[in-house]
PDB file of N, CA, C and O in Angstrom:
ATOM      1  N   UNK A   1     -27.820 -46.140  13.186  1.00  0.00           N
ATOM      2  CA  UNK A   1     -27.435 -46.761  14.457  1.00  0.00           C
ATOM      3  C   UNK A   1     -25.909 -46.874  14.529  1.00  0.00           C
ATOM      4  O   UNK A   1     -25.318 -47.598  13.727  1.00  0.00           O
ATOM      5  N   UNK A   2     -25.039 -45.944  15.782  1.00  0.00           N
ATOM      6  CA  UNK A   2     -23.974 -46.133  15.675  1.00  0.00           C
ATOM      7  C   UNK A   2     -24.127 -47.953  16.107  1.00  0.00           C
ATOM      8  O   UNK A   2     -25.038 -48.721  16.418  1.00  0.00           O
ATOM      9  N   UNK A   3     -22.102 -48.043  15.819  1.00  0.00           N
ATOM     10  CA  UNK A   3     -21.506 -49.246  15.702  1.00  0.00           C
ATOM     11  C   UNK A   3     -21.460 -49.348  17.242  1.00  0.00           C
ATOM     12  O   UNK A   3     -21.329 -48.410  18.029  1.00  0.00           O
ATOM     13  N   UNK A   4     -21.624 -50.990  17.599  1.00  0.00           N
ATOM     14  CA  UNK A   4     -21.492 -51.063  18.976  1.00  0.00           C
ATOM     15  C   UNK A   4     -19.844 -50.384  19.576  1.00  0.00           C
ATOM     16  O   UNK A   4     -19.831 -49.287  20.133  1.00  0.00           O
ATOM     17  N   UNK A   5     -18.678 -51.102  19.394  1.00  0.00           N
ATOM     18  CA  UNK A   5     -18.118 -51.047  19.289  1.00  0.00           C
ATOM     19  C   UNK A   5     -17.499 -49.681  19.474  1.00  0.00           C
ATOM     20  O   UNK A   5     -16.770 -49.466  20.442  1.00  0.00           O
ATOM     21  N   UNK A   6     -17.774 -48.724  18.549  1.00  0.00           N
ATOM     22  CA  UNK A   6     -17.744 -47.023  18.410  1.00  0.00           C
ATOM     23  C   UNK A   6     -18.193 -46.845  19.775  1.00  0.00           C
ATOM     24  O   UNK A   6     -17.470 -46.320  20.622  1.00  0.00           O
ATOM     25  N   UNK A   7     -19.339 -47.255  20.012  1.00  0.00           N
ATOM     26  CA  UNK A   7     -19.922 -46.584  20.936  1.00  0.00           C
ATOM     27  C   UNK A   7     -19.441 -46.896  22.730  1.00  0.00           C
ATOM     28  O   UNK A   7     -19.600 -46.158  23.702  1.00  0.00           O
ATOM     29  N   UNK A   8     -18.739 -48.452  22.632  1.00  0.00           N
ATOM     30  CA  UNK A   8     -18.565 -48.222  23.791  1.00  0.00           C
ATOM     31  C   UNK A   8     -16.761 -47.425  24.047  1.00  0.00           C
ATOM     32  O   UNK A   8     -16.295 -47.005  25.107  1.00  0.00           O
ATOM     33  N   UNK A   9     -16.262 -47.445  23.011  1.00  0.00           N
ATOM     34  CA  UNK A   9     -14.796 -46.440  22.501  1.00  0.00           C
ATOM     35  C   UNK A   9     -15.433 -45.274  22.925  1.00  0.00           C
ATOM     36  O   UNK A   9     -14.637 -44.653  23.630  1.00  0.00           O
ATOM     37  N   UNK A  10     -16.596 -44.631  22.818  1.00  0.00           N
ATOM     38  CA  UNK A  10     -17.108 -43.529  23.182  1.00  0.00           C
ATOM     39  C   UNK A  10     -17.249 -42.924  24.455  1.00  0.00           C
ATOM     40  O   UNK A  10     -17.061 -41.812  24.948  1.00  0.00           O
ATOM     41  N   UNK A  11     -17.884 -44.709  25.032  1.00  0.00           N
ATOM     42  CA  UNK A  11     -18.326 -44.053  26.873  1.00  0.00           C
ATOM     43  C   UNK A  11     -17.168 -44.561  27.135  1.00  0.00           C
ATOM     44  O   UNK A  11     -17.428 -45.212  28.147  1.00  0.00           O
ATOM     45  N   UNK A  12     -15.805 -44.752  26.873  1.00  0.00           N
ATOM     46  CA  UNK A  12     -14.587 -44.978  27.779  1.00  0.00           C
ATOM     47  C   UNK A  12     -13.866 -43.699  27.861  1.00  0.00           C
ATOM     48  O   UNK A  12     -13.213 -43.407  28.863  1.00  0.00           O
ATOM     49  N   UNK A  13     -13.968 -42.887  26.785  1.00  0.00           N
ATOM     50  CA  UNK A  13     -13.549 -41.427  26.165  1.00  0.00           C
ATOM     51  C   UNK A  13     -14.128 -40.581  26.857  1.00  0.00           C
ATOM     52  O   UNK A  13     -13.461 -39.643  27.294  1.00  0.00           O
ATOM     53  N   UNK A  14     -15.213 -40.655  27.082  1.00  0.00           N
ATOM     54  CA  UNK A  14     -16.100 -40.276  28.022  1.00  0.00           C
ATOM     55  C   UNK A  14     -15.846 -40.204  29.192  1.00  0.00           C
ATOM     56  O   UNK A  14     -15.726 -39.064  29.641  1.00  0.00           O
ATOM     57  N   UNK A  15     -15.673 -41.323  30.097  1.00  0.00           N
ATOM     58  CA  UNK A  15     -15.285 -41.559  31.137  1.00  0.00           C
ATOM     59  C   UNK A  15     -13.702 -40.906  31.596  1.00  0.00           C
ATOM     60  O   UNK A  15     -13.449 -40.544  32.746  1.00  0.00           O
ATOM     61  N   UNK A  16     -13.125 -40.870  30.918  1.00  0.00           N
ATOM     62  CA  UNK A  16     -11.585 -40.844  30.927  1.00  0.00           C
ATOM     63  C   UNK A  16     -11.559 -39.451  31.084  1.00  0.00           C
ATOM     64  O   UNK A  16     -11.190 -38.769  32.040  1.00  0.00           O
ATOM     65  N   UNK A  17     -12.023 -39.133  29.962  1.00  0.00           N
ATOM     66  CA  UNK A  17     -12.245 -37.205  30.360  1.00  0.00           C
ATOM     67  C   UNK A  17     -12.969 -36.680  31.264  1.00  0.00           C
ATOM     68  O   UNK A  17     -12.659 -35.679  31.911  1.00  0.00           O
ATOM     69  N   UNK A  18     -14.047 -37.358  31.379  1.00  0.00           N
ATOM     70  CA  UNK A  18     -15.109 -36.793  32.730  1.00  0.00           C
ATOM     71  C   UNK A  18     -14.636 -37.237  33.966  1.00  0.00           C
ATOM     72  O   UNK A  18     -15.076 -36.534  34.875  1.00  0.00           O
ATOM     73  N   UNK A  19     -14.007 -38.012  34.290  1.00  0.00           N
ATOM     74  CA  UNK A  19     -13.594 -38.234  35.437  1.00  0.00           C
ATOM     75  C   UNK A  19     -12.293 -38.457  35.529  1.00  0.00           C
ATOM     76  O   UNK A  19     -12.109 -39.604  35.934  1.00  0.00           O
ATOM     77  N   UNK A  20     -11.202 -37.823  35.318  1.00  0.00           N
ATOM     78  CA  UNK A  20     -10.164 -37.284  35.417  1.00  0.00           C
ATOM     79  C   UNK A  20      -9.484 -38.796  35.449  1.00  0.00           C
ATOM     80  O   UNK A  20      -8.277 -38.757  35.688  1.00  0.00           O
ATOM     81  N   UNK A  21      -9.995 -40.025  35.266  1.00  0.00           N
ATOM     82  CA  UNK A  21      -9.077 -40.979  35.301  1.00  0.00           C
ATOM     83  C   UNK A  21      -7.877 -41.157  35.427  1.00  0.00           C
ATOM     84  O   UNK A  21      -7.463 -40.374  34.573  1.00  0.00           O
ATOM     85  N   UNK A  22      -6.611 -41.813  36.058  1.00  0.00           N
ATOM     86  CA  UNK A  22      -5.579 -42.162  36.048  1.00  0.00           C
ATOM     87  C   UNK A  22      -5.308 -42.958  35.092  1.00  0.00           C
ATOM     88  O   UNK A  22      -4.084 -43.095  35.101  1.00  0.00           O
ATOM     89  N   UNK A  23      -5.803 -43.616  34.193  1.00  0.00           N
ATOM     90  CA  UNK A  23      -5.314 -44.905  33.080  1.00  0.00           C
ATOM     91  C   UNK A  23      -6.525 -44.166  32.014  1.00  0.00           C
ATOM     92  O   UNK A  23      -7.463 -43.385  32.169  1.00  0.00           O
ATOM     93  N   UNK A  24      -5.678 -45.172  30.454  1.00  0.00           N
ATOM     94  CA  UNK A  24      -6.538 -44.695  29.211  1.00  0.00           C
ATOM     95  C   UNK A  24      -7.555 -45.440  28.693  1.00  0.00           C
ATOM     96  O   UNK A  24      -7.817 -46.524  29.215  1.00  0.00           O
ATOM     97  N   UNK A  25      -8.201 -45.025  27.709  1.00  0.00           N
ATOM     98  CA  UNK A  25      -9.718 -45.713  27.199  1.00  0.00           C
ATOM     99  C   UNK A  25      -9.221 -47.476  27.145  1.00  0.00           C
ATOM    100  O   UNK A  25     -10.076 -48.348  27.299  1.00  0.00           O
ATOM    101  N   UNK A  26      -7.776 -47.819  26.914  1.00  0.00           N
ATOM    102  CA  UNK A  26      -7.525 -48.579  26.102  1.00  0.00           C
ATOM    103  C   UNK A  26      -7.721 -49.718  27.678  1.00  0.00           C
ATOM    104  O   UNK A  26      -8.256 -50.826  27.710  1.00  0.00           O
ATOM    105  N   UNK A  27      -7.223 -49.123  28.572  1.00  0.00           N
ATOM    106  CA  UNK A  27      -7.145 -49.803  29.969  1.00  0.00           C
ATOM    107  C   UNK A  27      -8.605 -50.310  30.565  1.00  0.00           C
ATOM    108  O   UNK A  27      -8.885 -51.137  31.432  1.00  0.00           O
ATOM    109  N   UNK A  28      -9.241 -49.637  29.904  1.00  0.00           N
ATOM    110  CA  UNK A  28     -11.111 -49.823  31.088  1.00  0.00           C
ATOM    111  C   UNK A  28     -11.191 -50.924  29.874  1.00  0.00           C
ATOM    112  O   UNK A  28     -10.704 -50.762  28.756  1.00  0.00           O
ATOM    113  N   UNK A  29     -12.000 -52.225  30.389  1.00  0.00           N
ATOM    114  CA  UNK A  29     -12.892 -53.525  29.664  1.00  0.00           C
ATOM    115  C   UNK A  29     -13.579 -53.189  29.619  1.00  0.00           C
ATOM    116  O   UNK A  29     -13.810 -52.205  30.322  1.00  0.00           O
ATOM    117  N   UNK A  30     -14.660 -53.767  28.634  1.00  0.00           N
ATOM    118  CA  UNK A  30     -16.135 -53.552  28.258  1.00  0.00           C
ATOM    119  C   UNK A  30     -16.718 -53.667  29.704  1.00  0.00           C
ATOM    120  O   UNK A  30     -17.290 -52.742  30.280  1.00  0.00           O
ATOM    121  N   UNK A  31     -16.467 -55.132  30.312  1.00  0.00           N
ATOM    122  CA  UNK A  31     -17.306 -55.883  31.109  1.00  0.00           C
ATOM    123  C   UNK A  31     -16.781 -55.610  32.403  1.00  0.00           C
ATOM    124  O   UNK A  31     -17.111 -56.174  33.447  1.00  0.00           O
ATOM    125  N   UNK A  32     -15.613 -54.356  32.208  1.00  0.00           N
ATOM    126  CA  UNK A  32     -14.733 -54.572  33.716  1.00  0.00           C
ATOM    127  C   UNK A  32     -15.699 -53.801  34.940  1.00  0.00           C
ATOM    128  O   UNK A  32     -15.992 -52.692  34.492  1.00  0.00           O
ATOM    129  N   UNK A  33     -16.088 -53.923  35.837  1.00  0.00           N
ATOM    130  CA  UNK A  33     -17.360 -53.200  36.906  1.00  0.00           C
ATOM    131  C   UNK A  33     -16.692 -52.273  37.042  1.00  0.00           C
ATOM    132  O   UNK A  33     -15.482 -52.483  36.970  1.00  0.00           O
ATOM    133  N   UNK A  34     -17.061 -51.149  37.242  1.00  0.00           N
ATOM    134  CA  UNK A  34     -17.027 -49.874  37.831  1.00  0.00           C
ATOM    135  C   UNK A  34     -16.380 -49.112  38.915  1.00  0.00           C
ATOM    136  O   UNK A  34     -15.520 -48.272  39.180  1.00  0.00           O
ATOM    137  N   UNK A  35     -17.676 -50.220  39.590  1.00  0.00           N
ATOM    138  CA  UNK A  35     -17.594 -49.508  41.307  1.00  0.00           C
ATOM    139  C   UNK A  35     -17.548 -51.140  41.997  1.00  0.00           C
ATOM    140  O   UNK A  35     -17.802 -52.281  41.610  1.00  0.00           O
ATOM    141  N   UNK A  36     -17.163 -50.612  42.989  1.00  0.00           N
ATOM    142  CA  UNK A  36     -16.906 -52.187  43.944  1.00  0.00           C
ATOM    143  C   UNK A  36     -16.025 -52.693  43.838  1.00  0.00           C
ATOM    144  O   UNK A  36     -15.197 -52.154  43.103  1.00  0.00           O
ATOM    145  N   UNK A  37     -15.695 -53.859  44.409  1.00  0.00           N
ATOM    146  CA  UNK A  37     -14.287 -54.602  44.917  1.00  0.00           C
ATOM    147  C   UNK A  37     -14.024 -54.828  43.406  1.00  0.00           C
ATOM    148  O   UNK A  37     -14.759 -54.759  42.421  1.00  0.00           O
ATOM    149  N   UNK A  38     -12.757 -55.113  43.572  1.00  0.00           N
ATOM    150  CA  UNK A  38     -12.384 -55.424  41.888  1.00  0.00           C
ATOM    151  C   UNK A  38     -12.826 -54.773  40.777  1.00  0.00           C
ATOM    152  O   UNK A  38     -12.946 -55.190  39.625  1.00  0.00           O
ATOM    153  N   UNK A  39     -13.022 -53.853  41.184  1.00  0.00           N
ATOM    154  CA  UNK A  39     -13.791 -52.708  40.061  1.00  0.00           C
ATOM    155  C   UNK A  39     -12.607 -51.495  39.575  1.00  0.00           C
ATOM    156  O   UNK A  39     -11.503 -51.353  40.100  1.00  0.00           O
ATOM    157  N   UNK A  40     -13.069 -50.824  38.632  1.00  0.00           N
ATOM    158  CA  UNK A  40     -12.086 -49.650  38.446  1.00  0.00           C
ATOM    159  C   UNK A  40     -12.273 -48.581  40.000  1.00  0.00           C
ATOM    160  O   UNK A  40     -11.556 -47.586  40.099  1.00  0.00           O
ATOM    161  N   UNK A  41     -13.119 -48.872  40.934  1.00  0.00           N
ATOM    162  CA  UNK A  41     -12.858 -48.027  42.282  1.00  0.00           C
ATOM    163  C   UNK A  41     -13.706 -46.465  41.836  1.00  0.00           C
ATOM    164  O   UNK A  41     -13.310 -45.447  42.403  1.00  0.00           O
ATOM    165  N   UNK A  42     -14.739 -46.367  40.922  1.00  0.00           N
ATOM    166  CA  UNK A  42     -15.114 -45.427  40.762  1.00  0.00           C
ATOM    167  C   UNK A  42     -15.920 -45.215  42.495  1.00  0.00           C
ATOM    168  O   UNK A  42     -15.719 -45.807  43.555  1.00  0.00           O
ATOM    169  N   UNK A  43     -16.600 -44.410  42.219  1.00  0.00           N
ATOM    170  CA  UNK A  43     -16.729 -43.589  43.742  1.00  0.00           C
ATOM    171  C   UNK A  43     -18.754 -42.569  43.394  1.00  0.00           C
ATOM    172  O   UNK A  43     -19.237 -42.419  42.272  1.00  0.00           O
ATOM    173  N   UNK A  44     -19.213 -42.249  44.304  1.00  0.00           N
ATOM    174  CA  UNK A  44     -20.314 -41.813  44.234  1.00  0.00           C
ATOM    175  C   UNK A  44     -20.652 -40.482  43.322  1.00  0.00           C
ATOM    176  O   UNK A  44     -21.575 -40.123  42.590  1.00  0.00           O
ATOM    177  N   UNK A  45     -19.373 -39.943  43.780  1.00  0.00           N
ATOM    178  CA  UNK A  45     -19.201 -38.695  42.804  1.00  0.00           C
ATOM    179  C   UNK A  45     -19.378 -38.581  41.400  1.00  0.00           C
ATOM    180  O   UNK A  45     -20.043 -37.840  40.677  1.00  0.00           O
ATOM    181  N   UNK A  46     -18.377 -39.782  41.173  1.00  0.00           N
ATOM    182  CA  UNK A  46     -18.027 -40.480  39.842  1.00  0.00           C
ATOM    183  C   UNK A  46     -19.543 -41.038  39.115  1.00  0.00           C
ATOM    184  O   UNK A  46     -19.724 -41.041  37.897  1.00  0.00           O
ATOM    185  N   UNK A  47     -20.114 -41.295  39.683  1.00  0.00           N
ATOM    186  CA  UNK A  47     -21.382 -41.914  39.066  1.00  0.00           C
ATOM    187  C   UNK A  47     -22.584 -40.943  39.176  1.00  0.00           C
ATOM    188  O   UNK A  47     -23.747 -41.247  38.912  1.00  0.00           O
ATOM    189  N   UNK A  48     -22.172 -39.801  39.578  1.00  0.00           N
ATOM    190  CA  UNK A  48     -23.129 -38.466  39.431  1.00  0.00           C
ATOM    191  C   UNK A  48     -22.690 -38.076  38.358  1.00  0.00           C
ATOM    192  O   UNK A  48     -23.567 -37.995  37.498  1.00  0.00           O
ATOM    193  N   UNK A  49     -21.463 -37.733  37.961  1.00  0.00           N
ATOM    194  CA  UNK A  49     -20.500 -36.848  36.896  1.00  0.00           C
ATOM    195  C   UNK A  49     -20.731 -38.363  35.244  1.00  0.00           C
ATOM    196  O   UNK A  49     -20.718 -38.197  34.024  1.00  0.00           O
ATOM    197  N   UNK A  50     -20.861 -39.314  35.874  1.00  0.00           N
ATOM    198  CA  UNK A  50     -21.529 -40.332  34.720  1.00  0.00           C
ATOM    199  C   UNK A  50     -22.780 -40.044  34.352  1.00  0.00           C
ATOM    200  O   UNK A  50     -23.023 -40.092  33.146  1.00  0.00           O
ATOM    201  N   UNK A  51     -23.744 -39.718  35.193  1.00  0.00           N
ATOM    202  CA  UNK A  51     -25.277 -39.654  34.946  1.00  0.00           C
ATOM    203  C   UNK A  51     -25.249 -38.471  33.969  1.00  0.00           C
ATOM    204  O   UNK A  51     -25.505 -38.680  32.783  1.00  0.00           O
ATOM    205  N   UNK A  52     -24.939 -37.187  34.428  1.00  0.00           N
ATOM    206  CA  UNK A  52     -24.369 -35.975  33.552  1.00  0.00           C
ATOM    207  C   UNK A  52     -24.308 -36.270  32.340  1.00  0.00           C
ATOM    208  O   UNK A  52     -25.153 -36.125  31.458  1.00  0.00           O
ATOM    209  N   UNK A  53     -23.221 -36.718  32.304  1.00  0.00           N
ATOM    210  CA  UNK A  53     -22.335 -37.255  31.111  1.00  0.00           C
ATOM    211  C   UNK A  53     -23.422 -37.502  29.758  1.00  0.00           C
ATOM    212  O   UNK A  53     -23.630 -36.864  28.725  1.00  0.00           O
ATOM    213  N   UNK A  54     -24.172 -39.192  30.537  1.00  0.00           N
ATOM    214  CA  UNK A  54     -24.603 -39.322  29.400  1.00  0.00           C
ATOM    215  C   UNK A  54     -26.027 -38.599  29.083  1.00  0.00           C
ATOM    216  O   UNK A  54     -26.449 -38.607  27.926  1.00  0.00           O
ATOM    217  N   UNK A  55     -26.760 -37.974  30.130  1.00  0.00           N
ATOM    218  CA  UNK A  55     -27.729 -37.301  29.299  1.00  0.00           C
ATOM    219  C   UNK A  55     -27.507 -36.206  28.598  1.00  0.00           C
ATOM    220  O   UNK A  55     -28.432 -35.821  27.884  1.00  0.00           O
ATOM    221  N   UNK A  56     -26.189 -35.397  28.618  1.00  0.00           N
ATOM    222  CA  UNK A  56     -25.813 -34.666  28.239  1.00  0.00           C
ATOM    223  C   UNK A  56     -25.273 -34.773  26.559  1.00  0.00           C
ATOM    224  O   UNK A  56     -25.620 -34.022  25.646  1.00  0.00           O
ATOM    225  N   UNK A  57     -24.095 -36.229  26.456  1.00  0.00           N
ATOM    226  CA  UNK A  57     -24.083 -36.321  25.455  1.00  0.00           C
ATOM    227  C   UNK A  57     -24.788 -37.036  24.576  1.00  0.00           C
ATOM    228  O   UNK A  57     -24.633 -36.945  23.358  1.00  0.00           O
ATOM    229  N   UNK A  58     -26.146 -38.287  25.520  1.00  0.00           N
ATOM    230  CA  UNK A  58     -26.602 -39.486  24.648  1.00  0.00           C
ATOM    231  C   UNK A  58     -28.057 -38.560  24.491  1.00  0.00           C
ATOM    232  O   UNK A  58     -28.730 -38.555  23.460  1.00  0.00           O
ATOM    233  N   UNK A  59     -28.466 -37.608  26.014  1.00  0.00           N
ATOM    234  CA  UNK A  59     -30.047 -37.969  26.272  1.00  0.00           C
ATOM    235  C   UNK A  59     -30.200 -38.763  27.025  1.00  0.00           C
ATOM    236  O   UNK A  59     -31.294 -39.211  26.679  1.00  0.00           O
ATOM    237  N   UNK A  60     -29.849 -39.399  27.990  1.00  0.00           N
ATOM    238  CA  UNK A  60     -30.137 -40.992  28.289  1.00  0.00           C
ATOM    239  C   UNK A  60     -30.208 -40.228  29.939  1.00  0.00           C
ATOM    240  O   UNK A  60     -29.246 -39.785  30.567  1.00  0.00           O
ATOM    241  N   UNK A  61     -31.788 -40.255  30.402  1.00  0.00           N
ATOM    242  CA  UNK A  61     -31.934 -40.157  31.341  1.00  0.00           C
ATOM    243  C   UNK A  61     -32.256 -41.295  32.480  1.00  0.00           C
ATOM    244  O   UNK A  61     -33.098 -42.191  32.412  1.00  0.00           O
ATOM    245  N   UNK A  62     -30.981 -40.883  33.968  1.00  0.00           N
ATOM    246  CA  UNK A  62     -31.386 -41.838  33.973  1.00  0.00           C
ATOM    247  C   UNK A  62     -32.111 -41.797  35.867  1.00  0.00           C
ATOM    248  O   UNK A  62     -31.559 -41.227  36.808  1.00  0.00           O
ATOM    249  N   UNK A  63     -33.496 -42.615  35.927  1.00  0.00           N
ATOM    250  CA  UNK A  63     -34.327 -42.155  36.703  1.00  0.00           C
ATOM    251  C   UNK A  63     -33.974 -41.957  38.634  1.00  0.00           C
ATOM    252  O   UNK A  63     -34.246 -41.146  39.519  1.00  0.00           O
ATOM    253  N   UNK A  64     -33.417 -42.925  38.528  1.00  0.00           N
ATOM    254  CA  UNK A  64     -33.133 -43.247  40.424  1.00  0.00           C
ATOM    255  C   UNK A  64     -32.147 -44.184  40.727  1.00  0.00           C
ATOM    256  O   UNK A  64     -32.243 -45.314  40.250  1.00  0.00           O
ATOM    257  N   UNK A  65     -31.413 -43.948  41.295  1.00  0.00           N
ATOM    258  CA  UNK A  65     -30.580 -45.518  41.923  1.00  0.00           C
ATOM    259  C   UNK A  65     -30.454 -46.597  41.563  1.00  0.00           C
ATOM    260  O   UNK A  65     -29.388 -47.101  41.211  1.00  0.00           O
ATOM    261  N   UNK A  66     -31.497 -47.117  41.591  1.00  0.00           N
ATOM    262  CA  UNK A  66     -31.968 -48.443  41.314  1.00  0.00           C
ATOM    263  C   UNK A  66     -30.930 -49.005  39.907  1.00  0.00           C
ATOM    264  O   UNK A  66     -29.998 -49.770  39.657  1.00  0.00           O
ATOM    265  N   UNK A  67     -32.127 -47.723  39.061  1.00  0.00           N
ATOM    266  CA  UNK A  67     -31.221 -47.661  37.775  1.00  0.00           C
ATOM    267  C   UNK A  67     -30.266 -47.512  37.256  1.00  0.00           C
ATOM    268  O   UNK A  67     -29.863 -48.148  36.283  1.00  0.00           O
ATOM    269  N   UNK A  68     -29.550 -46.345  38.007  1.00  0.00           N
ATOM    270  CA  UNK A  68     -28.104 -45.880  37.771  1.00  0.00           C
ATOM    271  C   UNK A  68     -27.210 -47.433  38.281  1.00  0.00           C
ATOM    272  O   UNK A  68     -26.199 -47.841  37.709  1.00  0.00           O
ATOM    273  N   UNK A  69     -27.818 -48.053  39.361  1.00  0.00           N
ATOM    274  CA  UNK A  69     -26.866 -48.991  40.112  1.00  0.00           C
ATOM    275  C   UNK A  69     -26.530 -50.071  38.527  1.00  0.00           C
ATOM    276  O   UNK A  69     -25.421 -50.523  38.245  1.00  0.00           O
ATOM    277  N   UNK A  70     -27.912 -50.292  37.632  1.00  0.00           N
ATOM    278  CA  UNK A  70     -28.166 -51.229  36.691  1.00  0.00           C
ATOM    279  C   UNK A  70     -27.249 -50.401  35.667  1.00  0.00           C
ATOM    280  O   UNK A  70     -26.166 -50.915  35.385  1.00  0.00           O
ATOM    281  N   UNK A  71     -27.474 -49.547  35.262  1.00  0.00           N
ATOM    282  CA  UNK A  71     -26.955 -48.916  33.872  1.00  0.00           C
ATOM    283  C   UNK A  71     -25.031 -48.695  33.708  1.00  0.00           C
ATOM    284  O   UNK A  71     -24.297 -48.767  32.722  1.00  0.00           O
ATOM    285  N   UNK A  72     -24.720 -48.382  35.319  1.00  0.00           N
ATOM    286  CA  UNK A  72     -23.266 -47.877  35.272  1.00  0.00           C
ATOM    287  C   UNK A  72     -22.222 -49.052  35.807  1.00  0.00           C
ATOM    288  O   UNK A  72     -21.104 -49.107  36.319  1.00  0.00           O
ATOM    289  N   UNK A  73     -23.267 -49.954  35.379  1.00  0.00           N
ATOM    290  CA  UNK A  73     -22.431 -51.197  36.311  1.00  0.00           C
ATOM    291  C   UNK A  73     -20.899 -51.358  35.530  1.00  0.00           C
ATOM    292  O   UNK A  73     -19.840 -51.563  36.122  1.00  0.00           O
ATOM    293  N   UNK A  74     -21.057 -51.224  34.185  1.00  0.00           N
ATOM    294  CA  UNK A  74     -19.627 -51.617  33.416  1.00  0.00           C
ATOM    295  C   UNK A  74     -20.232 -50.946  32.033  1.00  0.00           C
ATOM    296  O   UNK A  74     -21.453 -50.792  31.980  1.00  0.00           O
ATOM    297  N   UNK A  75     -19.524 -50.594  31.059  1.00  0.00           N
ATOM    298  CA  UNK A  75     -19.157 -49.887  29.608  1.00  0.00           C
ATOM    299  C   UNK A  75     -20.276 -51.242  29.133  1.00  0.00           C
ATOM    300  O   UNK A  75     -21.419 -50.805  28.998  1.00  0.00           O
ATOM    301  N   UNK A  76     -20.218 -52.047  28.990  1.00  0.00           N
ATOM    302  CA  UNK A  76     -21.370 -52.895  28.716  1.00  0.00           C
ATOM    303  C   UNK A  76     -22.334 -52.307  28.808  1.00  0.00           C
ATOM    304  O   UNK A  76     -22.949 -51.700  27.932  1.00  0.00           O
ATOM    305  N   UNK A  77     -22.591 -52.450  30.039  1.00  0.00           N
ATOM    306  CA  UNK A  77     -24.465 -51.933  30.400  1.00  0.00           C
ATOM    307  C   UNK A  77     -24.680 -50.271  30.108  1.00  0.00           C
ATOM    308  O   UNK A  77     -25.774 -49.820  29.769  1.00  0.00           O
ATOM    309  N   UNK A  78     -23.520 -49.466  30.283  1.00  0.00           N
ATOM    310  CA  UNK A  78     -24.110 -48.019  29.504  1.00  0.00           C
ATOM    311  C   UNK A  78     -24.259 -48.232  28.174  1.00  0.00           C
ATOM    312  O   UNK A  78     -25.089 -47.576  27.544  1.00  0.00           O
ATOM    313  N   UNK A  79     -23.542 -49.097  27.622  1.00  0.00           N
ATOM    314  CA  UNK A  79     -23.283 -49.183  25.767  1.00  0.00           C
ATOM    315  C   UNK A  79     -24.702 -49.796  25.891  1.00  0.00           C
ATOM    316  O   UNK A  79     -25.354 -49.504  24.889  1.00  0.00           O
ATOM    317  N   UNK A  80     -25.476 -50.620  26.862  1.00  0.00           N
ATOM    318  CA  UNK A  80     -26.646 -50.927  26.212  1.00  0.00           C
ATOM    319  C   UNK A  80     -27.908 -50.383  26.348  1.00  0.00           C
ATOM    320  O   UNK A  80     -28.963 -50.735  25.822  1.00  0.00           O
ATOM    321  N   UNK A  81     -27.651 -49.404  27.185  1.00  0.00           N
ATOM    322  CA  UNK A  81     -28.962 -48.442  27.578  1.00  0.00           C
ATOM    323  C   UNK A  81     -29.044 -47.465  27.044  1.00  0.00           C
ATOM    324  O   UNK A  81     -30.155 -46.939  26.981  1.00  0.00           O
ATOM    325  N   UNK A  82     -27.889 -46.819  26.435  1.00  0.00           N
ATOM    326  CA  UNK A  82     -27.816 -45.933  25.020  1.00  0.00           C
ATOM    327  C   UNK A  82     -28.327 -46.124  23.509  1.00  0.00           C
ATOM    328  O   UNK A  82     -28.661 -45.285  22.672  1.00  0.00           O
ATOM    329  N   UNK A  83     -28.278 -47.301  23.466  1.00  0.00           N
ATOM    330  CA  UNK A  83     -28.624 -48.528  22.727  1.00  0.00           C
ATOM    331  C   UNK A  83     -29.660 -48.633  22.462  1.00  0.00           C
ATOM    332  O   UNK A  83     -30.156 -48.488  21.345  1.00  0.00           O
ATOM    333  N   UNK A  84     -30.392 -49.020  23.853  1.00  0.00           N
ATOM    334  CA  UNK A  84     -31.708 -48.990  23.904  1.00  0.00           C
ATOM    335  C   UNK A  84     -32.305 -47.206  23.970  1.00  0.00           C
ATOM    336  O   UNK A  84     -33.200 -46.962  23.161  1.00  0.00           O
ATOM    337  N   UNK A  85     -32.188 -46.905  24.200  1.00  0.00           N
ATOM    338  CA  UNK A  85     -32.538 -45.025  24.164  1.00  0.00           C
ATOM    339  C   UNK A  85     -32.305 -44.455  22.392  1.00  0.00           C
ATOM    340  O   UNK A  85     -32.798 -43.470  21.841  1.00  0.00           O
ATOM    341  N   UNK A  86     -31.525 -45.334  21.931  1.00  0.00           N
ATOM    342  CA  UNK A  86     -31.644 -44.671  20.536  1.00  0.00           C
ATOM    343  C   UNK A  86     -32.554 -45.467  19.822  1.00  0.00           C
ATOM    344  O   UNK A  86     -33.260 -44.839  19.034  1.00  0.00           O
ATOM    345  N   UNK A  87     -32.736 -46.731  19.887  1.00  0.00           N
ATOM    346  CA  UNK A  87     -33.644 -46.921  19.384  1.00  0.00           C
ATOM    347  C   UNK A  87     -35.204 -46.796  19.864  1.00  0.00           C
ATOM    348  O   UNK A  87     -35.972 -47.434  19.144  1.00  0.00           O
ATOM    349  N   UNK A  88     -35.716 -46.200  20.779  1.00  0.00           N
ATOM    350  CA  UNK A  88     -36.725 -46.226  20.868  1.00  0.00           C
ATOM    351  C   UNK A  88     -37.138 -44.518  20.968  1.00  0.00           C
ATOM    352  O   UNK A  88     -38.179 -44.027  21.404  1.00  0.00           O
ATOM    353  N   UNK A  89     -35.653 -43.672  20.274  1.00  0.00           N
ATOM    354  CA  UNK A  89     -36.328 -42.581  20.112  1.00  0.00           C
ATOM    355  C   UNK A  89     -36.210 -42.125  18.503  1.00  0.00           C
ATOM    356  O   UNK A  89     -36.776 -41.106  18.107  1.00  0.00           O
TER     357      UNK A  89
END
């Protein structure tokens, strides 16, 4: 089981490269939101090119809206649905 920690250093690395970000891993918070007011201003696109991302590099599929709205909310909630996806495979 990776380290939490590692892992959310991972989906910021992630993010930063996949979506051409303006600022570095070191700039995004665990808990900072995404999308929405006060958010890093990600965008619809951005959370397609996230979905990608992680089934591509975790596996971590993810089913509809609903979910994506739950999973990509902040480096938190992907670090914990990866989380949860490794351990239950």
């Amino acid at each position: 089981m990776q380290d939490a920690q590692a892992l959310k250093d991972q989906l910021k690395k992630l993010m930063v490269e996949n979506l051409m970000l303006q600022i570095t891993e070191a700039e995004i918070g665990d808990d900072q939101l995404l999308f929405g007011p006060g958010s890093l201003g990600l965008d619809s696109v951005d959370a397609l090119q996230l979905v990608v991302a992680l089934d591509k590099n975790f596996g971590l599929k993810i089913p509809d809206p609903a979910a994506a709205k739950e999973i990509l909310q902040s480096v938190n909630s992907m670090a914990a649905a990866v989380q949860a996806k490794l351990q239950s495979s």
